[in-house]
C-alpha positions in Angstrom: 100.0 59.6 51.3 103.3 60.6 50.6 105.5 64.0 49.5 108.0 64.9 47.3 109.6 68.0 46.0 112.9 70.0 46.5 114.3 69.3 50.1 117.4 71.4 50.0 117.9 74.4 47.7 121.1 77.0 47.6 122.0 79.4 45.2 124.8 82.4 45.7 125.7 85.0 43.5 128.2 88.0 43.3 126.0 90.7 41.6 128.9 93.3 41.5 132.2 93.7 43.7 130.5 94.6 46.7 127.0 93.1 46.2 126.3 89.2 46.5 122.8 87.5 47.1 122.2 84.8 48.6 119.0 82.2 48.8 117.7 79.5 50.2 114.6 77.0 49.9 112.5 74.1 50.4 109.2 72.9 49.0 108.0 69.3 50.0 104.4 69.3 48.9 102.0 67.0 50.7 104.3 67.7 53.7 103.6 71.6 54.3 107.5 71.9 54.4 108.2 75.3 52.5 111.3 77.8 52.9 112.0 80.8 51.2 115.3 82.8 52.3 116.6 85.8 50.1 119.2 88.2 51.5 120.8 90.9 49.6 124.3 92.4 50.9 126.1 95.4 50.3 129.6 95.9 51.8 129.7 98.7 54.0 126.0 99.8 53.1 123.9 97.5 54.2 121.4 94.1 53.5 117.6 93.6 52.7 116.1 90.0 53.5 112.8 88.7 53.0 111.4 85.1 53.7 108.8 83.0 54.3 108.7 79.8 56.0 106.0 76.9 57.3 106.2 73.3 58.5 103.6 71.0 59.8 103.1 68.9 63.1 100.9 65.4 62.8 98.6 64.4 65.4 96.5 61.6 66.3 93.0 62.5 67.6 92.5 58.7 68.5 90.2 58.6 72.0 90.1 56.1 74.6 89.2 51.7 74.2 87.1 50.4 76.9 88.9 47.0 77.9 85.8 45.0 78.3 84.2 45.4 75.1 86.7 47.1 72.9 84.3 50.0 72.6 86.1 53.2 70.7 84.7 56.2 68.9 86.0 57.9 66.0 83.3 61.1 65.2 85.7 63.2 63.0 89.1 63.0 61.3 91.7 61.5 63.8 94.6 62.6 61.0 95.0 65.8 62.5 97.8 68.5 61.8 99.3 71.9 63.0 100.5 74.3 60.0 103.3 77.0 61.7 104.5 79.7 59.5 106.6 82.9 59.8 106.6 85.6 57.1 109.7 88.0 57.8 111.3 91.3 56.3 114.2 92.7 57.6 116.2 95.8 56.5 120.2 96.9 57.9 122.0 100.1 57.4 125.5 100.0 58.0 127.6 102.5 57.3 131.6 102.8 58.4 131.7 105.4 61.6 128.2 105.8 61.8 125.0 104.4 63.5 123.5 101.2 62.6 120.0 100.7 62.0 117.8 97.6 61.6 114.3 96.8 61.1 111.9 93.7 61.2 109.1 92.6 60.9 107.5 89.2 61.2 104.1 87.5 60.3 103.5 84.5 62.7 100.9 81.8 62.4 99.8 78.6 63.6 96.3 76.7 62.1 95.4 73.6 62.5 93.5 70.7 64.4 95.3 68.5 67.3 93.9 66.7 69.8 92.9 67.4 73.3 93.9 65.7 76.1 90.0 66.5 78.0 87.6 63.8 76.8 84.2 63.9 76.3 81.8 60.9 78.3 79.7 58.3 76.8 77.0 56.0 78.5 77.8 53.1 76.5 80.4 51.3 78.0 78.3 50.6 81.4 74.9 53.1 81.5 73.6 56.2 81.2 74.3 56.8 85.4 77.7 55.2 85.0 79.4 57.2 82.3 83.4 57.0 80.9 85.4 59.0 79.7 86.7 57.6 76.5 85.6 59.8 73.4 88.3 61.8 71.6 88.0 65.7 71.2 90.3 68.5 69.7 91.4 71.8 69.6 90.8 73.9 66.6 94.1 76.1 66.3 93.6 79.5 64.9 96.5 81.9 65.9 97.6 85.2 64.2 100.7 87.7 65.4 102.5 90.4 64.7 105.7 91.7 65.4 107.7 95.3 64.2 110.9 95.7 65.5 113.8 98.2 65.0 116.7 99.1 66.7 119.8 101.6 66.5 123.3 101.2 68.2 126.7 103.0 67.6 129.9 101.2 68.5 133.0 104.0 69.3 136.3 103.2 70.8 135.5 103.5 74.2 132.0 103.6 74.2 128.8 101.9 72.9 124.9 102.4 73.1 121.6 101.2 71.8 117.9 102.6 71.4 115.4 99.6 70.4 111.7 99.3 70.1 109.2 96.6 69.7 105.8 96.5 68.5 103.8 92.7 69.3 99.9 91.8 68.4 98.7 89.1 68.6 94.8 87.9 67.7 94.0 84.0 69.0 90.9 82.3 68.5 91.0 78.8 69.3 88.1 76.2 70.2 88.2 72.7 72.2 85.3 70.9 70.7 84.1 67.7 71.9 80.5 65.1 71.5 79.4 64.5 74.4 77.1 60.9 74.9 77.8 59.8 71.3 74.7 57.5 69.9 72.8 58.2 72.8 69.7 60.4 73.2 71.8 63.1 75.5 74.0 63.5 72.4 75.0 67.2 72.0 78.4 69.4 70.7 80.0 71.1 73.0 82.5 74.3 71.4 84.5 75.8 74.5 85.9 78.9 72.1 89.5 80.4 74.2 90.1 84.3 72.5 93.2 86.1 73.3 94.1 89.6 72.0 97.2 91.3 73.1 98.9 94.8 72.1 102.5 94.7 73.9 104.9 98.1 73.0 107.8 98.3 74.3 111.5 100.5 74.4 114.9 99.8 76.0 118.2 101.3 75.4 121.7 100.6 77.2 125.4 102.2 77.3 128.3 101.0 77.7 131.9 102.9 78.5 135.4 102.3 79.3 136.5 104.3 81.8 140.2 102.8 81.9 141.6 99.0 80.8 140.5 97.6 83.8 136.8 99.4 84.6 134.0 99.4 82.4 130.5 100.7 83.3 126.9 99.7 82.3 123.9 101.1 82.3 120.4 99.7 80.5 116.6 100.9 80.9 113.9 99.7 79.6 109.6 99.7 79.5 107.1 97.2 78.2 103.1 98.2 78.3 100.8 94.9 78.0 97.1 95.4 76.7 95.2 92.1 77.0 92.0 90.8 76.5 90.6 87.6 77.0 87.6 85.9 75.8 85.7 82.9 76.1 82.5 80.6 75.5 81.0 77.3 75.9 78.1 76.5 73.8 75.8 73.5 73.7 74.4 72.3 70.4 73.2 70.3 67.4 76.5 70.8 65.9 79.9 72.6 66.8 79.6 76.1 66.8 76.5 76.2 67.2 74.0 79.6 68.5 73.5 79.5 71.8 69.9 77.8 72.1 67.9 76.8 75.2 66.0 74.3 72.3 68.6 72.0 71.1 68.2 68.3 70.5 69.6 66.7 73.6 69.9 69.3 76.3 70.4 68.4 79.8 70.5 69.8 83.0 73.1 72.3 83.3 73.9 72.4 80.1 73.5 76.4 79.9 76.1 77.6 77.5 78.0 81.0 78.8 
């Protein structure tokens, strides 16, 4: 359908002697192509930054042909995209002779629709006891994560060490949806939901020292706690996510839902 918009944008500026700000951007619309990058810098203080930034994947949700007849199927949109984005803030001290200190934090998504690679069956192309696999399905993308992130680290002349922590979440919800039998009387939706949430902390540190020219010695540590759950469902019904129902249009044998 086309885009258009502002593909490359930079812009400097030296606020005072030892402040400058810097930014960059993008924004194609009707592409999903957006960047937003501001930092501020202060010599010998420190910088604040803050940006946002998304771009799109295309798919196509095109299924299988069967040779003989040139049957296809095309039951939704086959123009299918993935929308990735990243929302960031990030502040650094740093200040001559002393500690250095930085913190982060990001915003990561991806939403969308692509296609699967598992097809659904169809009766059509031979019979109802004789089925192929040549209707198109696809997933429907729904993924949210967080991310903190801070460390501190002090650089002397013969030594050097490091404390960091990180904070992740993360809250997936993503569904594989097919039709199974198309056209036929054992036509039913099938939503096979995948849920993934996920707390991960962890804390490292390291040292560093020169004992003489020649000899240096390391030493790091660090811990990382993983909570996860997982989740799942597959659901038969008159549409995609559907109730579960024992009463749907269609239903066949072993078609329970769990």
């Amino acid at each position: 359908d086309g885009f258009f918009g502002i593909e490359d944008l930079r812009y400097a500026r030296q606020i005072d002697d030892t402040t400058a700000l810097k930014l960059r951007g993008k924004a194609m619309a009707g592409n999903g192509d957006y960047l937003l990058d501001l930092s501020i810098t202060r010599d010998e203080v420190g910088y604040l930054k803050f940006g946002y930034k998304q771009f799109r994947s295309y798919y196509d949700g095109s299924g299988g042909v069967w040779p003989a007849t040139g049957l296809s199927f095309q039951i939704f949109d086959e123009d299918m995209h993935i929308d990735r984005a990243n929302l960031w803030f990030e502040a650094g001290l740093n200040r001559p002779d002393q500690p250095s200190f930085v913190i982060r934090y990001d915003y990561v998504t991806r939403k969308g629709d692509k296609p699967a690679t598992t097809w659904a069956d169809s009766g059509l192309p031979i019979s109802a006891a004789n089925t192929r696999y040549i209707v198109p399905a696809f997933w429907d993308i729904d993924e949210k994560r967080h991310i903190l992130q801070g460390d501190i680290a002090k650089r002397g002349e013969k030594t050097a060490w490091k404390i960091g922590a990180r904070y992740d979440q993360g809250d997936y919800d993503n569904a594989r949806k097919a039709l199974r039998r198309p056209g036929e009387t054992a036509q039913r939706y099938v939503t096979a939901r995948e849920g993934q949430d996920f707390d991960l902390t962890q804390f490292r540190g390291s040292y560093a020292v020169d004992v003489t020219e020649q000899i240096k010695v390391t030493t790091s540590a660090s811990r990382t706690k993983i909570d996860t759950t997982l989740s799942g469902s597959r659901v038969f019904g008159d549409t995609w996510d559907a109730a579960p129902s024992t009463t749907y249009t269609g239903r066949q044998q072993r078609d329970e839902g769990y």
